[in-house]
N, C-alpha and C positions, 0 to 999 in steps of 0.2 A: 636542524638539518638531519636527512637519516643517514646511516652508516650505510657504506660504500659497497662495505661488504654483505650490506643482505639487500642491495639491490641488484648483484651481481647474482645471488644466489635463488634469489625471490623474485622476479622481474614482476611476475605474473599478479602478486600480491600487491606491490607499487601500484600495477595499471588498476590493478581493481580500485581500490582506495580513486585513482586519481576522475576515474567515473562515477564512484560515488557522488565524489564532488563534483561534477558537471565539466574537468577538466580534461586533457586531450591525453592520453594513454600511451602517444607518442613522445611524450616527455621524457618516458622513462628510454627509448632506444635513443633519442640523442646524450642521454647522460652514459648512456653503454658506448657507444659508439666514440663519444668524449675519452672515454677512460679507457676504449682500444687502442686508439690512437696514442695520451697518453703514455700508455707502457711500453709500447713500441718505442717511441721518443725516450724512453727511459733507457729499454735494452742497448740501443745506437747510443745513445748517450754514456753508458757505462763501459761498454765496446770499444768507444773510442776512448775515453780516458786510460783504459789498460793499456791499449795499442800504444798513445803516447808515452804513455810512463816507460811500457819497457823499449821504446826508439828512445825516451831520453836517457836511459839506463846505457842503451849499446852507442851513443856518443858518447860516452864521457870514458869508454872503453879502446874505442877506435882512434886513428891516425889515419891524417891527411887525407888523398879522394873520397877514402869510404867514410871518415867521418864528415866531410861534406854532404855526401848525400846524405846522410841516415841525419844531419841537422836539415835538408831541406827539406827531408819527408816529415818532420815531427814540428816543422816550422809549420807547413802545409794543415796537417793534422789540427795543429793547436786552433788555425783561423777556423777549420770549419767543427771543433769542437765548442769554439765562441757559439757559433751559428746554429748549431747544434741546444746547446745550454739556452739562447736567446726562446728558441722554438719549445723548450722544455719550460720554460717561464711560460709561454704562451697555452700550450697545453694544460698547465697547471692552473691557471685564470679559466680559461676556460672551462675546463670540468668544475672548479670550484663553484662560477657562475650558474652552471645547468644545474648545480646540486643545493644550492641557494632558493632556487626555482620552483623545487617542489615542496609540499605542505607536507605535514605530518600525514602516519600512517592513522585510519581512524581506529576506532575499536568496532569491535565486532556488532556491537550493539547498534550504531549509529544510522540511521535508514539514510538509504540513497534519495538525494530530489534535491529541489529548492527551498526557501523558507515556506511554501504551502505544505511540504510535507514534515514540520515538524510536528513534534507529537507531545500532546496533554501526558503526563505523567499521574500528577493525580493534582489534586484542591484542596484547599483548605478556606473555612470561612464561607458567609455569604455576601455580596453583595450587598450596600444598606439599600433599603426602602426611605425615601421622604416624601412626608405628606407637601413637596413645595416642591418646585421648579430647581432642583440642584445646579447650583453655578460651579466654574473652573475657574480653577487657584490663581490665578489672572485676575478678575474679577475680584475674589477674598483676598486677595493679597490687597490691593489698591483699597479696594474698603477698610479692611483692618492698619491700613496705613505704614504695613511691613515688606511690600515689594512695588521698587521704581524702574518700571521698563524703561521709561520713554527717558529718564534722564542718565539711566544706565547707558543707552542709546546716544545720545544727546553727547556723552565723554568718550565713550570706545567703539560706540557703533552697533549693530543688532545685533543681538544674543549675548549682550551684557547687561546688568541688571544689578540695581542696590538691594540689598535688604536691611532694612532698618529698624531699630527699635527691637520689639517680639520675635521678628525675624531674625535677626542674627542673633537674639536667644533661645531661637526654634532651634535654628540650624547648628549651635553650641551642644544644645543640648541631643539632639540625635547623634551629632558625634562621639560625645561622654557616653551615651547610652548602649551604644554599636560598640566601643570599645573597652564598656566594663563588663559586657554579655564577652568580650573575644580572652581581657583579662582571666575572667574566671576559668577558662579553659587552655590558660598556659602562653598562648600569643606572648611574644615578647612585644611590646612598644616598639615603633619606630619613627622618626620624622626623616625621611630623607634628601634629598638633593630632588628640586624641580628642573632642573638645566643639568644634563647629560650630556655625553658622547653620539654623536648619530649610532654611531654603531652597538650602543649599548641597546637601542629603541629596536634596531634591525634585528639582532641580537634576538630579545625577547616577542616581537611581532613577526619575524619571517620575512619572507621577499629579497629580491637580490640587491636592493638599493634603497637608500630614504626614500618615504614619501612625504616631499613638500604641502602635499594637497592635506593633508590629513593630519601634520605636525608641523608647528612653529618652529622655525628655523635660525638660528642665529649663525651664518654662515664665518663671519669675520672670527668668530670666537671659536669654531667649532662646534657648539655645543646646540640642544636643541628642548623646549620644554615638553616634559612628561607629560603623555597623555592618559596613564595611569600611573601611580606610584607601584605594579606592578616590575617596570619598569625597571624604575630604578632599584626595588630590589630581587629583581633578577642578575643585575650585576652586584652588587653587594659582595657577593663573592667570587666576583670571575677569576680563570684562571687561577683558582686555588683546589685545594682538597680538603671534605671534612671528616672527620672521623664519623664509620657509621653509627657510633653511639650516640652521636647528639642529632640523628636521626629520628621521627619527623622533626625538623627545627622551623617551629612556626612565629612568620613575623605577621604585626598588625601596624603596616605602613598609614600614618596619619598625614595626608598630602596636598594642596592644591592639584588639580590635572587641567590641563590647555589642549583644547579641540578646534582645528580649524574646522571641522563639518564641511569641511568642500563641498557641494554637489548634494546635499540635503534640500529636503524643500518638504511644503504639505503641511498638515495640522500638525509634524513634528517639531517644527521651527517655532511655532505660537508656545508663550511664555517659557518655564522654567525647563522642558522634559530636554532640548536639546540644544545647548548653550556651548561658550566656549571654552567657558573656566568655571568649577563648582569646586567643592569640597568633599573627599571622600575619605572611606576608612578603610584599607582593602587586607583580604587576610592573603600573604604566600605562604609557602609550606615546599621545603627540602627534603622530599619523603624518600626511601627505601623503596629501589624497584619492586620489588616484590611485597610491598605493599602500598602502592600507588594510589590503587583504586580505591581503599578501603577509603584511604586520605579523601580521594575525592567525595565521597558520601559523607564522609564526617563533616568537608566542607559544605556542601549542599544543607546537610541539618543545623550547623550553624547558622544560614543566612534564613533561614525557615524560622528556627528560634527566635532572632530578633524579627520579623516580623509578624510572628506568633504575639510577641510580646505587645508590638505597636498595636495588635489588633485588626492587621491590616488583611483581607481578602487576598491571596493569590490562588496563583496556579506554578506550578515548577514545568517547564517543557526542555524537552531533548533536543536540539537543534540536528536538523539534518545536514549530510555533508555538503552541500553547495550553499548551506548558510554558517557552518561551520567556523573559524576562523584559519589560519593557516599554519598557525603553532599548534593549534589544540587537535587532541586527540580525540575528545569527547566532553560536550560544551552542554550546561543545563541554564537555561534562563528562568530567571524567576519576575514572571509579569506580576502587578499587582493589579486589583481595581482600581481605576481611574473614574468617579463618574461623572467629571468632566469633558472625557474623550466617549462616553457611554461602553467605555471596554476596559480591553487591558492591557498595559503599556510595563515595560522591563523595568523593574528595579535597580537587577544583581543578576548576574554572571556565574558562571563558576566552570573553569574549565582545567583538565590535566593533560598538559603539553609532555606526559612520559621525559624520554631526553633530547625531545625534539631542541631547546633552548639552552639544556648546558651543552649540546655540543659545540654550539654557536658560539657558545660563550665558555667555554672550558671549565665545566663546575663536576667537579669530582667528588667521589669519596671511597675513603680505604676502609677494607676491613678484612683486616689478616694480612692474607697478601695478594686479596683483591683487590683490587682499583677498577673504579669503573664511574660511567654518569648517574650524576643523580636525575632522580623525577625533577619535576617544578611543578607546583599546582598554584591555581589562582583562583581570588573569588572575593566580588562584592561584600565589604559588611553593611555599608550603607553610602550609597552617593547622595549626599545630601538632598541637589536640587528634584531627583525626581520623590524622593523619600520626603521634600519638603510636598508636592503635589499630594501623593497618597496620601500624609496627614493631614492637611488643609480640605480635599476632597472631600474625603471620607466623615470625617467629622465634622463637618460644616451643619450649623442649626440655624433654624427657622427665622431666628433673630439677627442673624449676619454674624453670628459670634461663631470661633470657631474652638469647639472643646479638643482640652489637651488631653491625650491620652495619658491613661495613670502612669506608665514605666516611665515619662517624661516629665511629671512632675517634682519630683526630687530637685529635678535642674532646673526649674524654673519657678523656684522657692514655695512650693505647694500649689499654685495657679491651675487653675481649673478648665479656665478656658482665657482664650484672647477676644477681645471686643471693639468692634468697630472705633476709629477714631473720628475726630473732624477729619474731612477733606484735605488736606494739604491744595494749594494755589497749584495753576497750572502755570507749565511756562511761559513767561512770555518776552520778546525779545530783550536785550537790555539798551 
């Protein structure tokens, strides 16, 4: 959420941001106009409270007719000081509402458009060359007898999926892998809560209300499942203060995450890239305003190093503001090559929501006798299912076998590569 006070003071910086993003600039004069209204309701509000207090002060002073009146004026008073306070709850919903509303400020850096305007940052890696018909991990997955759509399907519906065998020792060991690259660099461990607070999720995504379409819901319980374990450690520490000495305090949440993908469709939805529930490793970081930014690039080189490591072809690109998200201040994706898709599909993330989310969520820290919000930065170490695609893609050979790359060998007791099995039976009614 931004401070009230620099859109009072900044309007003009608000609308620019809110065209960057493809949003309407009038947003920012109904949150002005909210918060006229507002303080007027306050003034009248305070106004009357004085007025009554000192009419209750001159009855308790007074006798007979005049204390009659001066209790029927301060009778009077109280009713529409009710009516009064009623409207000042109302005013305070309201502006709350408009200011719920708007996205973060972008950074300066950020180019204005939609997702055609973002921008290659730089590359890494080529592309492989096969001398054969390159198959998608769909495909290698079913032959090496380590990914089952149709019965994944068959128990939860589409975009669920087993991995069996090699597969959930792929998928094991990307994990281990993504989080002893995050260990060496100070991350603390985390496993935290997949079922939240709605408003924990609001909280750290923005908007003025859940959305159903986009998150699993459990209404009876309150609670709803994480659709990153960024999530849930952005509340971690709501409503508290940390000292700025333990400043950047970086976690590496080890998590399931649950996507309903509402409203998805296209080659996205075919096999692993865009499911409902995968496995991820995700780094947060508690950083010092005033060094926020550094935080975010050191995040970005992290998610570069492990795929440095995998051997995997990317590219890093800047999202522009109208593909932005609405926490973030300034968002880098990192595509890899897919040559399955004959391109390039997102890995990892990495975005610095500055204090857009502890306001939301009340995350402080002191130092001296400053108080004030921290940063919050986020960022992919590795999501399994698409991380399981670039490794299967990428190293897929002529023999249907698919080589492990070396930094994953450790975890999968020296193994070199995985290799087709028999067929497994198809289903058939019972």
């Amino acid at each position: 959420m931004l401070d009230l006070r620099l859109i009072r003071r900044q309007p003009d910086l608000v609308r620019e941001t809110l065209r960057r993003r493809g949003l309407d600039p009038a947003l920012v004069d109904r949150v002005l106009a909210l918060d006229e209204r507002r303080r007027a309701v306050v003034q009248e509000t305070e106004a009357a409270r004085a007025t009554h207090k000192r009419l209750s002060a001159e009855v308790a002073r007074l006798e007979g007719e005049a204390q009659a009146a001066r209790l029927a004026e301060a009778r009077a008073l109280a009713e529409r000081l009710r009516a009064l306070e009623a409207d000042l709850r109302a005013a305070d919903e309201a502006l709350e509402t408009a200011l719920r509303a708007l996205p973060n400020l972008l950074h300066a850096t950020v180019p204005p458009g939609d997702a055609t305007a973002n921008r290659v940052v730089r590359t890494w890696g080529e592309p492989p060359s096969f001398p054969f018909p390159p198959r998608d991990h769909v495909d290698l997955g079913t032959a090496l007898g380590i990914l089952d759509l149709e019965r994944g399907a068959k128990v939860a519906g589409s975009r669920f999926y087993y991995l069996l065998g090699d597969g959930a020792l792929l998928e094991m060991a990307l994990v281990r892998y993504a989080l002893d690259v995050l260990l060496r660099h100070g991350f603390l461990p985390v496993i935290p809560p997949v079922l939240v607070r709605p408003r924990v999720i609001t909280g750290a995504w923005g908007g003025v209300a859940f959305d159903p379409q986009q998150t699993y819901l459990l209404p009876e319980d309150d609670l709803a499942l994480i659709g990153t374990s960024e999530q849930s450690l952005a509340g971690l520490y709501m409503d508290e203060t940390l000292e700025a000495d333990r400043l950047p305090l970086r976690l590496a949440g080890i998590s399931w995450c649950f996507r309903r993908e509402a409203g998805s469709y296209g080659r996205d939805v075919r096999g692993l890239f865009r499911v409902h529930q995968f496995d991820k490793v995700e780094m947060f970081s508690y950083a010092h305003p005033e060094r926020s930014w550094e935080e975010h690039e050191f995040l970005v080189r992290v998610e570069e190093e492990i795929l440095q490591g995998l051997g995997i072809p990317y590219r890093v690109v800047l999202l522009a503001g109208g593909d932005t998200g609405a926490a973030s201040a300034k968002t880098y994706d990192i595509e890899a090559w897919m040559p399955g898709r004959g391109g390039w599909g997102e890995v990892t993330s990495c975005s610095n929501t500055t204090d857009f989310q502890a306001r939301r969520l009340g995350l402080r820290f002191r130092e001296g006798r400053r108080s004030d919000y921290v940063h919050t930065l986020n960022g992919t170490a590795v999501a399994t299912s698409r991380a399981l695609i670039a490794v299967l893609e990428n190293y897929q050979q002529a023999d249907g076998s698919v080589a492990v790359p070396e930094v994953l060998r450790p975890y999968l007791e020296g193994r070199t590569a995985l290799r087709p099995v028999a067929p497994r039976r198809a289903m058939t009614p019972s």
